[in-house]
C-alpha positions as CSV (number, residue, x, y, z in Angstrom):
1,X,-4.2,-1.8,-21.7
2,X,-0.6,-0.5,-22.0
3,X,2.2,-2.6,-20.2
4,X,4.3,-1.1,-17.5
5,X,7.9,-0.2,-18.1
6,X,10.2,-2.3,-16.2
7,X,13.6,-1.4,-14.8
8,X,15.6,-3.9,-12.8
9,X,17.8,-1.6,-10.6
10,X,20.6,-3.0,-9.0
11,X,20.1,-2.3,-4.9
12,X,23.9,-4.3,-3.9
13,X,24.4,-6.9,-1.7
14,X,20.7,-6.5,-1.0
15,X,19.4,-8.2,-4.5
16,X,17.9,-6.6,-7.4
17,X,14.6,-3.8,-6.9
18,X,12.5,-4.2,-10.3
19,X,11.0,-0.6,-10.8
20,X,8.0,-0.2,-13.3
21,X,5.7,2.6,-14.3
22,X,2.3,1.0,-14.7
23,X,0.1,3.4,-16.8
24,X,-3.3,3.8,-15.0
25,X,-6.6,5.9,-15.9
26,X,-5.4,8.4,-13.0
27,X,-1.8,8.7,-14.3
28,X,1.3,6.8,-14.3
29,X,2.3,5.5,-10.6
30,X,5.7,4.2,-9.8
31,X,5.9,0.4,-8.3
32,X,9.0,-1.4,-7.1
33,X,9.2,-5.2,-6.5
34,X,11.8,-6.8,-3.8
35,X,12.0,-10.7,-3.0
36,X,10.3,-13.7,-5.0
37,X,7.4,-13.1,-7.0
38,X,5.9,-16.2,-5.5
39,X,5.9,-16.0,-2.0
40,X,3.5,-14.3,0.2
41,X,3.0,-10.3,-0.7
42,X,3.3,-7.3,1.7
43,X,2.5,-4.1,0.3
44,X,4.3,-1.2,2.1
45,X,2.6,2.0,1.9
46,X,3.9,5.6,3.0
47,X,3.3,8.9,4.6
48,X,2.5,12.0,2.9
49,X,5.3,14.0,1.3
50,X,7.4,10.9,1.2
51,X,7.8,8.0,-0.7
52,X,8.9,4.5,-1.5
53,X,12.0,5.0,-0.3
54,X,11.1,5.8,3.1
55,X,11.3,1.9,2.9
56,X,14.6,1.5,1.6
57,X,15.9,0.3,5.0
58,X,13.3,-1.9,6.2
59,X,13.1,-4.3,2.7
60,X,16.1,-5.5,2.8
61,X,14.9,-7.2,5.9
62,X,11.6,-8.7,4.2
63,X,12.5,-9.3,1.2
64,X,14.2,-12.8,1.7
65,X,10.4,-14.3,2.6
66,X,8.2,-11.9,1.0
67,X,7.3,-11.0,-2.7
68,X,7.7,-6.5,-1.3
69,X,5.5,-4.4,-3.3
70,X,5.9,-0.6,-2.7
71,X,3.9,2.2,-4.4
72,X,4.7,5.8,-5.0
73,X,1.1,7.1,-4.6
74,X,0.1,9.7,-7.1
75,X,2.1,13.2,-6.9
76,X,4.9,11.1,-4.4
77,X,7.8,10.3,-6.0
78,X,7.6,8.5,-9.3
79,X,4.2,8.8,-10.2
80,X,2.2,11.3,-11.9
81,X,-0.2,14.0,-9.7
82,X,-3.5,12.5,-10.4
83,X,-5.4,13.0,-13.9
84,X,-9.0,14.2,-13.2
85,X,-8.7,12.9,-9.7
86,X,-7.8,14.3,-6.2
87,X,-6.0,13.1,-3.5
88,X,-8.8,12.2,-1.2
89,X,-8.1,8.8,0.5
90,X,-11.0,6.7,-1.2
91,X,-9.0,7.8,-4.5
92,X,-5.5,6.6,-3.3
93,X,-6.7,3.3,-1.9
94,X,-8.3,2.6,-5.9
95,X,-5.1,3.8,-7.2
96,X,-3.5,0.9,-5.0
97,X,-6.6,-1.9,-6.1
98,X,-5.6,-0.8,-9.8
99,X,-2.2,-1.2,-9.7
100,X,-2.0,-4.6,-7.7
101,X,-4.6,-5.8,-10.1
102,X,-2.4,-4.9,-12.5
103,X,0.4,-6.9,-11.1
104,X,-2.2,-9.8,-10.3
105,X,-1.2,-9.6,-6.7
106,X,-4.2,-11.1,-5.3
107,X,-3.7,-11.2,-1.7
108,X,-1.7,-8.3,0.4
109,X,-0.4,-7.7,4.1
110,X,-1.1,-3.8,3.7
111,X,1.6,-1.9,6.2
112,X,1.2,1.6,6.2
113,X,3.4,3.9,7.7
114,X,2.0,7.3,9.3
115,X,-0.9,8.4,6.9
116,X,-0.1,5.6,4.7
117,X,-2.0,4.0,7.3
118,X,-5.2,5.6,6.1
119,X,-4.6,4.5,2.3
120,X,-3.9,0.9,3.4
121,X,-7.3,0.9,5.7
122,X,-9.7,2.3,2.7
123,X,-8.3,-0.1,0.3
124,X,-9.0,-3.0,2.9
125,X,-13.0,-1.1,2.8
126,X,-12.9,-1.4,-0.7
127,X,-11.3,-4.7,-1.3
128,X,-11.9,-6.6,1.3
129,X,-11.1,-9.5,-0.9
130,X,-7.4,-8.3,-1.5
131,X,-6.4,-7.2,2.1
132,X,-5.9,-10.4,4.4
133,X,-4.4,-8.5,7.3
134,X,-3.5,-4.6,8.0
135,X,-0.7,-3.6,10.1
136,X,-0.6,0.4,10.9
137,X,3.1,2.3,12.0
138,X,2.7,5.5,13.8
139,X,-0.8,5.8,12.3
140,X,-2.6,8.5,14.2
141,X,-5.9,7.0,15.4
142,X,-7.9,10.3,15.8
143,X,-7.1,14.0,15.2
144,X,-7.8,14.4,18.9
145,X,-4.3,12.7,19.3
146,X,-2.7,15.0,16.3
147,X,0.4,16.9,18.2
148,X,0.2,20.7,16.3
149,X,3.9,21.5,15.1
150,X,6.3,23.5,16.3
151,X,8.3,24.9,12.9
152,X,5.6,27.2,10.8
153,X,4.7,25.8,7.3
154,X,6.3,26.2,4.2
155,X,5.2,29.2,2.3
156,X,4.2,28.5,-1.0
157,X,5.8,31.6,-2.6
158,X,9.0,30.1,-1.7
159,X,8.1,26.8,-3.1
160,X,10.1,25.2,-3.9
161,X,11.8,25.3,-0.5
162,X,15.7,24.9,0.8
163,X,17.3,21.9,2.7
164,X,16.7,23.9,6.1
165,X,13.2,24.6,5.2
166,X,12.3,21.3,4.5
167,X,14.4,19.7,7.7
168,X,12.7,21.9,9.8
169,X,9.2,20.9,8.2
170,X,10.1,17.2,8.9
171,X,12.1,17.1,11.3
172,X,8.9,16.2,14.2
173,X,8.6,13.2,11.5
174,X,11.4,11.6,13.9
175,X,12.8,11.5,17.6
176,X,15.0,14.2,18.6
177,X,17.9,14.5,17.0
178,X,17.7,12.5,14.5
179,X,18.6,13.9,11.1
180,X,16.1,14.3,7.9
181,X,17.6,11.8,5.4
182,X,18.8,13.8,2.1
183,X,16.6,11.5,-0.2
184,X,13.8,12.2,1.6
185,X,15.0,15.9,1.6
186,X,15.4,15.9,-2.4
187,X,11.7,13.9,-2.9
188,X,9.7,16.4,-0.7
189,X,11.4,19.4,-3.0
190,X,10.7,17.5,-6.4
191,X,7.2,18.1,-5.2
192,X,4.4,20.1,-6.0
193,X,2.9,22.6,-3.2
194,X,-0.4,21.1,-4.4
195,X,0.6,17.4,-4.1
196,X,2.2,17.5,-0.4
197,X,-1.2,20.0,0.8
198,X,-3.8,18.6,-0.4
199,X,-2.5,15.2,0.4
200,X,-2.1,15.6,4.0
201,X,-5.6,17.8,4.0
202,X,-7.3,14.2,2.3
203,X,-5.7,12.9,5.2
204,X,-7.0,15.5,7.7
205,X,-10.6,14.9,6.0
206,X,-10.8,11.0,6.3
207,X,-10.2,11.1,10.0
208,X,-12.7,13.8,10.9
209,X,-15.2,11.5,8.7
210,X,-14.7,8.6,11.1
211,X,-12.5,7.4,13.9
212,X,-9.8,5.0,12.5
213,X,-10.5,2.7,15.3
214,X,-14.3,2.6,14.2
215,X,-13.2,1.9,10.7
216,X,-11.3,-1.2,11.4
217,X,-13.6,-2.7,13.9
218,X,-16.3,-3.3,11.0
219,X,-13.7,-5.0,9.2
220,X,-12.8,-7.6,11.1
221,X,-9.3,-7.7,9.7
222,X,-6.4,-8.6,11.9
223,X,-4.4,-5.8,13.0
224,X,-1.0,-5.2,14.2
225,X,-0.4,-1.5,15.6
226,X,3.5,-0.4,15.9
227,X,4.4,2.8,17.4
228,X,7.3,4.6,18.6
229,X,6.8,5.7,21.8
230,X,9.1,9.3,21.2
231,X,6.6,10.4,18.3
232,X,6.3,14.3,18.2
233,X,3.5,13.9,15.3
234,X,0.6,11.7,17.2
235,X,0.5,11.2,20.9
236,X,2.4,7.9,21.3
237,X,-0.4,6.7,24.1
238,X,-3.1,6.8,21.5
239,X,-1.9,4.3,20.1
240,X,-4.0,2.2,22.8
241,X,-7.2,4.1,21.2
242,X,-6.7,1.2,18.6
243,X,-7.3,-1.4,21.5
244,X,-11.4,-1.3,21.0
245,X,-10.7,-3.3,17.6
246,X,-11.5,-6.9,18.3
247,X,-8.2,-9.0,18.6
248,X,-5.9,-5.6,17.6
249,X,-2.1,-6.0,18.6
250,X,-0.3,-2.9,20.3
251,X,3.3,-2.8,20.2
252,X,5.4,0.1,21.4
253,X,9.2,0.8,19.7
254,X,10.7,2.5,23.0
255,X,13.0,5.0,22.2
256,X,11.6,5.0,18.7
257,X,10.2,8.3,16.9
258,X,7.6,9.0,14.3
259,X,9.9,7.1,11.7
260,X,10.6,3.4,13.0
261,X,10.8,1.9,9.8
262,X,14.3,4.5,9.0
263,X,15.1,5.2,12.5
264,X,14.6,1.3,14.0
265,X,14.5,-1.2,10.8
266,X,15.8,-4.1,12.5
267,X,13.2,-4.1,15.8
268,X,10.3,-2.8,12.8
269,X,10.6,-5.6,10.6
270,X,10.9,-8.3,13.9
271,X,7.7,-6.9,14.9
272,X,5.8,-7.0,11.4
273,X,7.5,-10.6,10.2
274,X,6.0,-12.0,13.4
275,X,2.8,-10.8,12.6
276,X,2.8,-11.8,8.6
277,X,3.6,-15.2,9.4
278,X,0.3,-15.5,11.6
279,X,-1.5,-14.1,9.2
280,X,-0.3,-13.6,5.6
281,X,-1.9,-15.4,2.9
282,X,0.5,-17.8,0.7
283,X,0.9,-16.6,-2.8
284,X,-1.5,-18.8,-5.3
285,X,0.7,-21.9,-6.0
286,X,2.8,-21.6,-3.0
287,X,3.0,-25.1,-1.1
């Protein structure tokens, strides 16, 4: 088993990101690690044709209580486009098991934002054991709620595409107005065609098999729901779809878009603090 690579990366007055490459029988996949190693874990999960540092605003804020693990998941950002694997969603969530494993994180908080939501819920099928509690950001519930977009799609003969091109492509991913951050803008370019399609079609493909709603409720996991109430991705009032899981919690963001965790960090992380410290798991050895 080979070690990961570590790389402490300086973040400023917000403390110190340690970034490792953890070499996994699907590829390598990028991991950072905010806040103490010993206190209780959340594990932040993003969207298609993102990354980890769709976070970057919203750790700050958790890392003083939390031990923050983020993931690139494979063909996003850091990591490798899967090795004799696709993208489908049962795939990503043991990508996440493996790496966690890896880290011996034995007990997460999974938050995922938008279809990162989907990644975070299969992993809690799969290891029920590892996931304590799920809470879901702008996760679309259903593809009846899915709000078709405007811009047309990328064509992949002009792959990779411009600045405009790619602002246009995202720019439903938040409330009007609100401007495509250039990182995110250079990660979706530094991507393959392949990687951002056939991730959000594994997406696509896990909803049609079942309801996300219907998922959850046989787990019996506590759940927090946060949306933004201005999403021009999923219809903000499905997020009450998610109201037929026994004990669910739905918050609206008003004036929030398909992005809280850029667009509204502060109100985000009040709302998902809240809930870890009902429901988070202590890290082993933690009084």
């Amino acid at each position: 088993m080979t070690p990961p690579d570590r790389k402490p990366h300086s973040t400023g007055d917000d403390g110190i990101t340690e970034h490792s490459v953890l070499r996994l029988d699907g590829g390598d996949v990028h991991v950072c690690q905010d806040g103490p190693r010993d206190a209780p874990a959340l594990l932040l999960v993003h969207g298609s044709a993102t990354s980890s540092r769709s976070w970057d605003a919203l750790v700050p804020l958790l890392a003083a209580s939390h031990h923050v693990v983020r993931i690139d998941l494979p063909g996003h950002g850091r990591s490798s486009e899967p090795v004799g694997r696709g993208y489908d969603t049962a795939e990503q969530a043991r990508t996440l098991g493996a790496a966690l494993d890896r880290l011996r994180v034995q007990h997460v908080l999974a938050v995922g934002h938008s279809s990162g939501g989907y990644a975070a819920t299969a992993l809690a099928e799969q290891r029920p054991d590892l996931v304590t509690a799920l809470v879901l950001i702008n996760t679309g519930p259903g593809m009846k709620a899915f709000i078709e977009p405007r811009a047309n799609p990328i064509d992949p003969a002009q792959w990779p595409p411009t600045d405009e091109q790619i602002r246009q492509f995202a720019s439903s991913g938040f409330r009007e107005g609100h401007r495509v951050p250039q990182e995110l803008v250079d990660e979706l370019r530094g991507m393959t065609y392949q990687a951002v399609t056939a991730a959000m079609q594994a997406s696509t493909a896990y909803l049609n098999q079942r309801a996300l709603p219907d998922r959850l409720s046989d787990l019996g996991k506590p759940l927090r729901v946060i949306f933004g109430d201005q999403d021009r991705r999923w219809r903000p009032s499905s997020a009450a779809d998610y109201r037929v899981v026994p004990g669910a919690e739905i918050e609206w963001l008003p004036g929030a878009g398909h992005t809280p965790i850029l667009e509204e960090p502060r109100r985000t992380a009040a709302l998902l603090l809240d809930f870890a410290e009902k429901h988070i798991s202590p890290a082993p050895g933690a009084p």
